[in-house]
C-alpha positions in Angstrom: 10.5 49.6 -60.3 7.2 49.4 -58.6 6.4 48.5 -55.1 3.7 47.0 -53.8 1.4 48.4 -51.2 2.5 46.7 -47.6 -0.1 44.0 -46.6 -2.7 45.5 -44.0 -1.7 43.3 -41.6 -3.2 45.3 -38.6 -6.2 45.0 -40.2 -5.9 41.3 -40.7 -5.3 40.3 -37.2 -8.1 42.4 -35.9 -10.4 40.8 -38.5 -9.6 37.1 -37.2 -10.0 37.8 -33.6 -13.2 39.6 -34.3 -14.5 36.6 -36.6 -13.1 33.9 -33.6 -15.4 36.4 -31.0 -18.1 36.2 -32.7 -17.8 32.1 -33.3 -17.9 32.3 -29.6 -21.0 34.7 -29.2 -23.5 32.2 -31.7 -25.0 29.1 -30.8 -25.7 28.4 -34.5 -22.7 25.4 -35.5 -23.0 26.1 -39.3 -22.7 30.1 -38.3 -20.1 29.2 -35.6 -17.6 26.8 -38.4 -17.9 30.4 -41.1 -16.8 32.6 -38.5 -13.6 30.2 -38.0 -13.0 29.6 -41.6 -13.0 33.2 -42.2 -10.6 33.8 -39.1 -8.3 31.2 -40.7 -8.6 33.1 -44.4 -7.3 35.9 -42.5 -4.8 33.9 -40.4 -3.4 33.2 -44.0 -2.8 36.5 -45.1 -0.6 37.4 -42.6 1.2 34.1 -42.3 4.8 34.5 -44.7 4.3 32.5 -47.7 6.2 29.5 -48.1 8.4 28.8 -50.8 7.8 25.4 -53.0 10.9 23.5 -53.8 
């Protein structure tokens, strides 16, 4: 049986806060809606997954 490598979830969080920092920083909007997307990609990664029924 093989396990899989735990999720780098430190690494996650980190990412998002530094992606919502720099949404703050720029005054470009198209820049500014990227930077929050990406923080929400990594928001998803660390969420648990929910089942379907």
């Amino acid at each position: 049986m093989t396990t899989e490598p735990r999720p780098k979830t430190d690494y996650y969080v980190t990412r998002a806060a530094q992606e919502r920092a720099a949404a703050q920083r720029t005054t470009d909007s198209v820049a500014r809606r990227v930077h929050l997307e990406m923080a929400d990609r990594y928001d998803a990664l660390i969420a648990p997954k929910k089942l379907a029924l």
